[in-house]
One Martini backbone bead per residue (centre of mass of N, CA, C, O) as a GRO file, in nm:
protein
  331
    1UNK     BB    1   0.058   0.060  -0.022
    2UNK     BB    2   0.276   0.237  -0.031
    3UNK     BB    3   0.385   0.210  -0.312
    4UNK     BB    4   0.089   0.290  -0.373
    5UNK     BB    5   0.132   0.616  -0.304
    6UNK     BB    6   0.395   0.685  -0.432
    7UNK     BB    7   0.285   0.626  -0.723
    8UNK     BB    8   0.047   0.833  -0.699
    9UNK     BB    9   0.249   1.072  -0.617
   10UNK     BB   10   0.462   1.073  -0.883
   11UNK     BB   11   0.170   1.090  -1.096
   12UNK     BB   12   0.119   1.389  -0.995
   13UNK     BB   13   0.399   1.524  -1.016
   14UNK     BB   14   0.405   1.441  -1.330
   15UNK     BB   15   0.128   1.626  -1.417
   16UNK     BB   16   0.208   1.892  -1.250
   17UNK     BB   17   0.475   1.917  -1.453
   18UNK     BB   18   0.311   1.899  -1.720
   19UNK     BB   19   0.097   2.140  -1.656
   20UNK     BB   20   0.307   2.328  -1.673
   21UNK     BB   21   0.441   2.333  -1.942
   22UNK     BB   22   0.221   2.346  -2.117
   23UNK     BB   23   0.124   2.663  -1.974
   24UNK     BB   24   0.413   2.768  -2.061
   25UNK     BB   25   0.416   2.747  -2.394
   26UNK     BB   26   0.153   2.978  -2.421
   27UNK     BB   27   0.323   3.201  -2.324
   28UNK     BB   28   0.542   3.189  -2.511
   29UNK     BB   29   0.371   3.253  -2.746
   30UNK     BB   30   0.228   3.475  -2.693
   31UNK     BB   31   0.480   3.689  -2.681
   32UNK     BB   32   0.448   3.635  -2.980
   33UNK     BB   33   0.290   3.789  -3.206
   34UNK     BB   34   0.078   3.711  -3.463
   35UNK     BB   35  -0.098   3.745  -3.788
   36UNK     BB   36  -0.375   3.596  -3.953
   37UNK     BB   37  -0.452   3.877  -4.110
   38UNK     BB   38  -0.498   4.140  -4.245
   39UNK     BB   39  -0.378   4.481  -4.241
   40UNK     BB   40  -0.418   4.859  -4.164
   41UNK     BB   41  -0.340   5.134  -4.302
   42UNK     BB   42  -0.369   5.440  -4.243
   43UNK     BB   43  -0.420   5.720  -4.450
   44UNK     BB   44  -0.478   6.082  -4.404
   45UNK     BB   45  -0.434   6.096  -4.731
   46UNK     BB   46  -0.439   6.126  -5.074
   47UNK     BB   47  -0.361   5.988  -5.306
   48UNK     BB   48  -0.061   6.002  -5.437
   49UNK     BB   49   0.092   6.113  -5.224
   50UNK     BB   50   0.351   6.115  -5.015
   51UNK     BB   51   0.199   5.960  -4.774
   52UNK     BB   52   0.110   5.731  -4.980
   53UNK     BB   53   0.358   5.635  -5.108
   54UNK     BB   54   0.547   5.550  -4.835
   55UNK     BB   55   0.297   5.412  -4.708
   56UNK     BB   56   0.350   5.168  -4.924
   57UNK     BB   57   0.619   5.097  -4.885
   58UNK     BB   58   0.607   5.025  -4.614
   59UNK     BB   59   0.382   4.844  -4.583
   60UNK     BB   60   0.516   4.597  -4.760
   61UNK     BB   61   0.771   4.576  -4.545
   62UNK     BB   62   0.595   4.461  -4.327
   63UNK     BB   63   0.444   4.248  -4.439
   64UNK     BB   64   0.707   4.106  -4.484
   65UNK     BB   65   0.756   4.072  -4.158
   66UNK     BB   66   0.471   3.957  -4.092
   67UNK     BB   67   0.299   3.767  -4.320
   68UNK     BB   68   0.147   4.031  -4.401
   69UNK     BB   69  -0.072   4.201  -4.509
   70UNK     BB   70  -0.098   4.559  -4.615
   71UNK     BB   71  -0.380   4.808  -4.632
   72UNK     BB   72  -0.455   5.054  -4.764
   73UNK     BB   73  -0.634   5.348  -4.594
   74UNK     BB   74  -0.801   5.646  -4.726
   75UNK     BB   75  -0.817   5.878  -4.503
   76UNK     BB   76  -0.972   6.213  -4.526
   77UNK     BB   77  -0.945   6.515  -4.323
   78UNK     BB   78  -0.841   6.770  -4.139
   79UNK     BB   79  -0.550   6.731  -4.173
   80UNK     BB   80  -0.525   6.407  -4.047
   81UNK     BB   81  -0.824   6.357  -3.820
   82UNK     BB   82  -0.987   6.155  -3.939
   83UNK     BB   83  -0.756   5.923  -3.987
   84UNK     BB   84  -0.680   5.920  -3.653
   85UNK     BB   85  -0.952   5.919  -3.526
   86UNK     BB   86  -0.987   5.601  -3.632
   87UNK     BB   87  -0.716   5.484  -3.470
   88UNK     BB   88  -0.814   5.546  -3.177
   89UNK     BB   89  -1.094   5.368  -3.222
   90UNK     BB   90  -0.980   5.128  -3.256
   91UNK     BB   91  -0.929   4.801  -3.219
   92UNK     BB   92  -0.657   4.700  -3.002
   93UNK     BB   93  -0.551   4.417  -3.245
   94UNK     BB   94  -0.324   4.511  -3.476
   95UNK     BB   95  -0.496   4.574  -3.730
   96UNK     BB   96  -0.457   4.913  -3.703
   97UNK     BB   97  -0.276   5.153  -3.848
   98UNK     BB   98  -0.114   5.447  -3.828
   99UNK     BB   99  -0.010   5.741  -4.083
  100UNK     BB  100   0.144   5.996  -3.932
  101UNK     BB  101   0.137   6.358  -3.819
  102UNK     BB  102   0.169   6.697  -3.826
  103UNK     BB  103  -0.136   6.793  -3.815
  104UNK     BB  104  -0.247   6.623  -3.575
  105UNK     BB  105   0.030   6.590  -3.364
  106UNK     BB  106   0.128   6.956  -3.406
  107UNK     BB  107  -0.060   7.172  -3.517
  108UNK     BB  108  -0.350   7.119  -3.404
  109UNK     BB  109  -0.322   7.165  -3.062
  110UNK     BB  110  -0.295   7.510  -3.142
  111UNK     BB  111  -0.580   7.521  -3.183
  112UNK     BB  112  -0.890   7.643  -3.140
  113UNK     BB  113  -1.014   7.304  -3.094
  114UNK     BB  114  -1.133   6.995  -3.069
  115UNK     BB  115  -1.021   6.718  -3.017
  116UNK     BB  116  -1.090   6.397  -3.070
  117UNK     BB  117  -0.799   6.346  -2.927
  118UNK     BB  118  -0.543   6.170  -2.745
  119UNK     BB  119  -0.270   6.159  -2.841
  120UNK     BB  120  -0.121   6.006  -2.559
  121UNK     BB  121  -0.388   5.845  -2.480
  122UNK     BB  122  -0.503   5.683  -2.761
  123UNK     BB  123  -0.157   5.677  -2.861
  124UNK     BB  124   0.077   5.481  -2.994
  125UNK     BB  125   0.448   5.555  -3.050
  126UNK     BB  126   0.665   5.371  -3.216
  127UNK     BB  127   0.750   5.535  -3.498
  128UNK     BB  128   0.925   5.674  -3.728
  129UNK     BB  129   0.954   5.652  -4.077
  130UNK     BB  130   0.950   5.977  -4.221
  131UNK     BB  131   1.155   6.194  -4.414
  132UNK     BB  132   1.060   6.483  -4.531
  133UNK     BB  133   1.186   6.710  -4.760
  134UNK     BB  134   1.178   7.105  -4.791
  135UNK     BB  135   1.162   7.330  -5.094
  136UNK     BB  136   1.235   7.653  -5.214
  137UNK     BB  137   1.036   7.764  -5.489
  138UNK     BB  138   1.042   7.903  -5.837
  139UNK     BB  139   1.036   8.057  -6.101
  140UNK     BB  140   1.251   8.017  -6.369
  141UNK     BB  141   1.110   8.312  -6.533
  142UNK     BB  142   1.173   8.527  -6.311
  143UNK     BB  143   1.341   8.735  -6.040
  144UNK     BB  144   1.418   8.477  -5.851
  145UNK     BB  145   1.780   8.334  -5.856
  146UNK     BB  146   1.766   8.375  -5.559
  147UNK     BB  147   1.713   8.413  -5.223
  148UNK     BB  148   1.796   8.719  -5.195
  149UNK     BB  149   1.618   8.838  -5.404
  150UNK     BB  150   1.364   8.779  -5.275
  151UNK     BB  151   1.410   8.922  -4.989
  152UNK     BB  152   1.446   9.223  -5.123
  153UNK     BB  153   1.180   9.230  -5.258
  154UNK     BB  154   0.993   9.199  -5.016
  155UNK     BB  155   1.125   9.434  -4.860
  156UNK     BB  156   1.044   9.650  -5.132
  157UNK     BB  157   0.770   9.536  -5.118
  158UNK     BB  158   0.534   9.491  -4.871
  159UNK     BB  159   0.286   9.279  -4.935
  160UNK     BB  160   0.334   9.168  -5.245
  161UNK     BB  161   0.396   8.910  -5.202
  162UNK     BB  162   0.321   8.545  -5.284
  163UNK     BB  163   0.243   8.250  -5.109
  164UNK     BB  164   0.168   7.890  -5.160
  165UNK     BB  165  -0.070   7.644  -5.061
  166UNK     BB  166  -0.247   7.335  -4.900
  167UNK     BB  167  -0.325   7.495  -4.655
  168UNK     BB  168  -0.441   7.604  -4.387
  169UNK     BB  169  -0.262   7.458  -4.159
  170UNK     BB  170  -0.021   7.358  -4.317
  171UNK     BB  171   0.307   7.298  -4.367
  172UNK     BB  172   0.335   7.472  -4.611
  173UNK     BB  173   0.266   7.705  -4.483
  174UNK     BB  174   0.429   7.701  -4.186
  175UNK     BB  175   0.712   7.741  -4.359
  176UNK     BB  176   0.661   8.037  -4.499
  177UNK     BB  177   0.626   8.139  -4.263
  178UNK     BB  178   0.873   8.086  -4.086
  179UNK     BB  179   1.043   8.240  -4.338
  180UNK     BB  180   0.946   8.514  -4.327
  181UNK     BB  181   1.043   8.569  -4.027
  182UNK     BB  182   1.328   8.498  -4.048
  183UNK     BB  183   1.339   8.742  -4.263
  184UNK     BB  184   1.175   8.986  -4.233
  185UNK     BB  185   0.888   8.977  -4.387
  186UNK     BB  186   0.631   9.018  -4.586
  187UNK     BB  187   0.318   8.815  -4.694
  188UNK     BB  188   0.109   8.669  -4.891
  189UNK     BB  189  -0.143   8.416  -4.835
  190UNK     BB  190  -0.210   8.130  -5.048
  191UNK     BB  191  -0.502   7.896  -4.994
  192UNK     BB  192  -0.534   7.558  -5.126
  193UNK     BB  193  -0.624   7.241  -5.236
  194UNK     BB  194  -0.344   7.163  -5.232
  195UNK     BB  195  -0.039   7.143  -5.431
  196UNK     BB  196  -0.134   7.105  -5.705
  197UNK     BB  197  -0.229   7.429  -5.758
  198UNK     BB  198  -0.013   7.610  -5.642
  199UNK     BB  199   0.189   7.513  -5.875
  200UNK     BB  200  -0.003   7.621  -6.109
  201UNK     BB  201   0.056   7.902  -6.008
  202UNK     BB  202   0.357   7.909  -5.992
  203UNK     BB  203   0.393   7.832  -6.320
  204UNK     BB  204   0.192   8.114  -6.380
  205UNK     BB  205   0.303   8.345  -6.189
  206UNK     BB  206   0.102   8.400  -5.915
  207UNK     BB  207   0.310   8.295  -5.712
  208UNK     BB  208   0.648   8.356  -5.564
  209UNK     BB  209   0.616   8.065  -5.361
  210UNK     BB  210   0.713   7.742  -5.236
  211UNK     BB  211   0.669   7.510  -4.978
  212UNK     BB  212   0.764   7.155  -5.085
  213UNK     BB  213   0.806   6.855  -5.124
  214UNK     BB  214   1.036   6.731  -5.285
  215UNK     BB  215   0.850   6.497  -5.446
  216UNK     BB  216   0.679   6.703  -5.575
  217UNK     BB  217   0.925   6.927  -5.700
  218UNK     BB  218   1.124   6.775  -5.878
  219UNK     BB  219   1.012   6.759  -6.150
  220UNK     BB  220   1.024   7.094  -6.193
  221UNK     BB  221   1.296   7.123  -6.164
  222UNK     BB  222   1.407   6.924  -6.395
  223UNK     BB  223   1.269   7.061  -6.628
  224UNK     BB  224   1.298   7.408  -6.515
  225UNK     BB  225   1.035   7.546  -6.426
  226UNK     BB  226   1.208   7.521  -6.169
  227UNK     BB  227   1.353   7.674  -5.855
  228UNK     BB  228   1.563   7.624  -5.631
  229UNK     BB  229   1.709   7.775  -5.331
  230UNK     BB  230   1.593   7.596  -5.062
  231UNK     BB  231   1.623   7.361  -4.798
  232UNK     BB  232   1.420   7.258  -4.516
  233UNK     BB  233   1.712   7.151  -4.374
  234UNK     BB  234   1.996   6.990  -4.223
  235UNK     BB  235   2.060   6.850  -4.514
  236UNK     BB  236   2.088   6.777  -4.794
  237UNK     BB  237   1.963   6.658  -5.089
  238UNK     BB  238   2.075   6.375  -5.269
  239UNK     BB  239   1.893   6.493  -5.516
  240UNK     BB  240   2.018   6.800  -5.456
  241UNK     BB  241   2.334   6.908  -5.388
  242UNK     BB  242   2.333   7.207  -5.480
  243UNK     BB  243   2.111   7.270  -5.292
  244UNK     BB  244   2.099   7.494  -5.036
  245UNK     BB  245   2.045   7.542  -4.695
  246UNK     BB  246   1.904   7.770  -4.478
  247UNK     BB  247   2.180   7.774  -4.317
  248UNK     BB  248   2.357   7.865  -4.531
  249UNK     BB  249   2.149   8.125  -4.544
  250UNK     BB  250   2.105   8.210  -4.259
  251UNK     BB  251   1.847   8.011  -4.183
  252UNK     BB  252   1.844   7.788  -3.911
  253UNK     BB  253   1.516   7.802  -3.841
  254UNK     BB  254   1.473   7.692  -4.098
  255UNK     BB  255   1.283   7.387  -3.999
  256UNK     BB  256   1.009   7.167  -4.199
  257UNK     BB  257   1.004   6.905  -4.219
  258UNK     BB  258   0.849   6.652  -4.263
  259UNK     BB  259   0.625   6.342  -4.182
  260UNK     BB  260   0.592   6.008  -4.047
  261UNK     BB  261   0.391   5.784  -3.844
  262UNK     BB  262   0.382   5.476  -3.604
  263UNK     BB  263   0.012   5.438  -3.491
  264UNK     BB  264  -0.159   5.316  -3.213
  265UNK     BB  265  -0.346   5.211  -2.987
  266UNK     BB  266  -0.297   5.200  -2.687
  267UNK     BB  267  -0.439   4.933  -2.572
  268UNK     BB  268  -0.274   4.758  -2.682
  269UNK     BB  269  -0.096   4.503  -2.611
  270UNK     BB  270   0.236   4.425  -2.575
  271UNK     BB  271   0.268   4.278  -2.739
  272UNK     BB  272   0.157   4.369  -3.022
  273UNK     BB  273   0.359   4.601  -3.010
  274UNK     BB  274   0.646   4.449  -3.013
  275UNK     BB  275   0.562   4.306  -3.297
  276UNK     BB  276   0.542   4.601  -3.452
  277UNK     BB  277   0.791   4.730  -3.402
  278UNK     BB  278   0.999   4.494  -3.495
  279UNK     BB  279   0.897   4.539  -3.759
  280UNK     BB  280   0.926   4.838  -3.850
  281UNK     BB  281   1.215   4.864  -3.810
  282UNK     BB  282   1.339   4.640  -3.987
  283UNK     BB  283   1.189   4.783  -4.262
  284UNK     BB  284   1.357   5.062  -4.230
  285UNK     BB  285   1.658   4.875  -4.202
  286UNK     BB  286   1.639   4.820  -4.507
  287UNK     BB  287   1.791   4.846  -4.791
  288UNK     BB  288   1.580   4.874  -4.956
  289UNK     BB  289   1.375   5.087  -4.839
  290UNK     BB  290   1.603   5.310  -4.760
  291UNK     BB  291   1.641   5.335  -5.132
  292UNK     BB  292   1.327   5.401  -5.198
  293UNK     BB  293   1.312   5.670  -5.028
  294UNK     BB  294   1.584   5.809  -5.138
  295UNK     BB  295   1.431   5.827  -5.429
  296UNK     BB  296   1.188   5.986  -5.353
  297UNK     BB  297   1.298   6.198  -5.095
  298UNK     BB  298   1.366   6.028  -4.841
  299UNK     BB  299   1.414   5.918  -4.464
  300UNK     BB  300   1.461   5.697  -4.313
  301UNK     BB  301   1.328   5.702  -3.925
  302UNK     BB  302   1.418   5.473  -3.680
  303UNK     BB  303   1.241   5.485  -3.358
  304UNK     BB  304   1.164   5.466  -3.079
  305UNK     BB  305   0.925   5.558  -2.834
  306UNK     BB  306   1.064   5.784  -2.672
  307UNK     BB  307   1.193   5.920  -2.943
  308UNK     BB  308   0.932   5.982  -3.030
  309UNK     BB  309   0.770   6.160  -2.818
  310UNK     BB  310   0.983   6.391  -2.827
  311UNK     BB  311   0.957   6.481  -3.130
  312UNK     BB  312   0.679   6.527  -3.124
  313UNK     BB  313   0.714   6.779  -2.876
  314UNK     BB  314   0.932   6.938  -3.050
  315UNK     BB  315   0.714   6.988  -3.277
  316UNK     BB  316   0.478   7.136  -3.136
  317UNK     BB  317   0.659   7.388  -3.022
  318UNK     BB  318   0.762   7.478  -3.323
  319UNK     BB  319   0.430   7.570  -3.402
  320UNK     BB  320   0.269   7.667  -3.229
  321UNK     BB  321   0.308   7.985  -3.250
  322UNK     BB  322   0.263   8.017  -3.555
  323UNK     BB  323  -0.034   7.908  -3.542
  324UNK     BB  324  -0.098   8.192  -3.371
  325UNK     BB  325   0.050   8.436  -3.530
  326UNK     BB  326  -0.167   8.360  -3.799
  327UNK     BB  327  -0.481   8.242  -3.678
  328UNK     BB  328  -0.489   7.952  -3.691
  329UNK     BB  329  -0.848   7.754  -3.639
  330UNK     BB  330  -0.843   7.578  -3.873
  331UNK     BB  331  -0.835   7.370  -4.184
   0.00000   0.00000   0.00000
């Protein structure tokens, strides 16, 4: 009897050493989320544009990492809140992300509007995904062949050149704003739908500069039709590497990169965020996405999440005061 009481006590203590081993599995199995069906990346800007052109490249690269397809769905409106506010309001189940930016993240919370989401509380921020740089550029058959010949004219009177944007509080708005101050000019503001009809006005020469991503003007600066006269980036464009950076010019304070980072809802699990961001820096530091990046004008800025909060931080100060001094009140 004794040794049947061993023999049922050794095989107690083997059924619950097997029953642990069973449960440990599932966690640790738990810990690296796989997605078992396609994710959807919401791009709040349309089709054919930089946001999209990137955001799709990226996609791609993603999808790669995860064994999962990414599919574009292009949500616009309100300067890129209405498809972050999707973004945020998404069930946290690894399955939505959002291809987030300047509008949304840093310029809107200076607006006297209420904002739809709480940046840092509905949303987890991955990583920065590109910069993309910006060029202030003329028409090639104008009459200002220098930055410096630019600032003279608006100089030599006030308020009478005018330059155009993609809209009220976009990014491309409080570029040349922020031009004109570091410039110590005035100008008028032409606030379009779009940098493609502002484009169309400036080679049309109703009006005197634009500053717009690179992959947007490049082509038109390549055919001629416009001149660069200066990237507002820290660092030249190696696409263009002839023309100088805005601090080369005098003007170290205009710098406008434009941005795109990868943010998802904040309630996200753990492991799920930790196995897309894994994902994403991978995709990023692929020496393939890297180079199609930097063809098309952008730079991939693959960064941790303490790293993205900062950064975010330090974009929201730097656009504030601007977007009060302009004020705008909405996109």
């Amino acid at each position: 009897m004794g040794a049947s009481m061993i023999g049922r006590r050794q095989f107690a203590g083997l059924a619950l050493g097997g029953a642990t081993l069973l449960a440990a599995r599932p966690g640790r199995a738990q810990a690296r989320w796989t997605p078992d069906r396609p994710l959807r990346l919401v791009v709040p800007f349309a089709a054919g544009g930089p946001a999209d052109i990137f955001g799709r490249i990226f996609a791609e690269a993603l999808g790669a990492q995860l064994g999962q397809p990414v599919v574009i769905e292009n949500r616009t409106g309100a300067g890129g809140l209405v498809g972050t506010d999707a973004v945020a309001k998404a069930a946290p189940d690894g399955y939505t992300l959002g291809f987030t930016g300047s509008g949304a993240l840093a310029i809107a919370p200076a607006m006297p509007i209420r904002m739809p989401f709480d940046i840092y509380g509905d949303l987890a921020h991955l990583t920065l995904v590109v910069r993309v740089p910006e060029v202030l550029v003329v028409n090639a058959r104008g009459n200002f062949g220098t930055l410096p010949a630019l600032v003279a004219a608006a100089k030599a009177k006030p308020g009478d050149l005018s330059y155009g944007s993609a809209g009220v509080g976009s990014i491309t708005h409080l570029a040349s704003a922020l031009f004109a101050k570091e410039a110590g000019i005035e100008a008028v503001h032409i606030p379009y739908r779009g940098i493609a009809p502002a484009v169309t006005d400036l080679l049309a020469g109703r009006v005197a500069w634009a500053i717009a991503d690179v992959p947007v003007l490049q082509p038109h600066i390549e055919s001629g039709a416009l001149k660069a006269l200066g990237v507002t980036t820290a660092r030249r464009v190696p696409s263009m590497s002839d023309v100088p950076t805005m601090a080369e010019l005098g003007l170290p304070r205009v710098n406008s990169d434009n941005w795109y980072g990868l943010s998802i809802p904040a309630a996200t699990p753990a492991p799920i965020r930790e196995r897309l961001q894994e994902a994403a820096l991978a995709a990023l530091r692929s020496p393939a996405l890297v180079r199609t990046f930097t063809e098309r004008g952008g730079e991939a800025a693959p960064m941790n999440p303490d790293e993205t909060l900062t950064f975010l931080r330090a974009e929201a100060e730097k656009w504030a005061p601007l977007v009060r001094e302009a004020g705008v009140e909405s996109f």
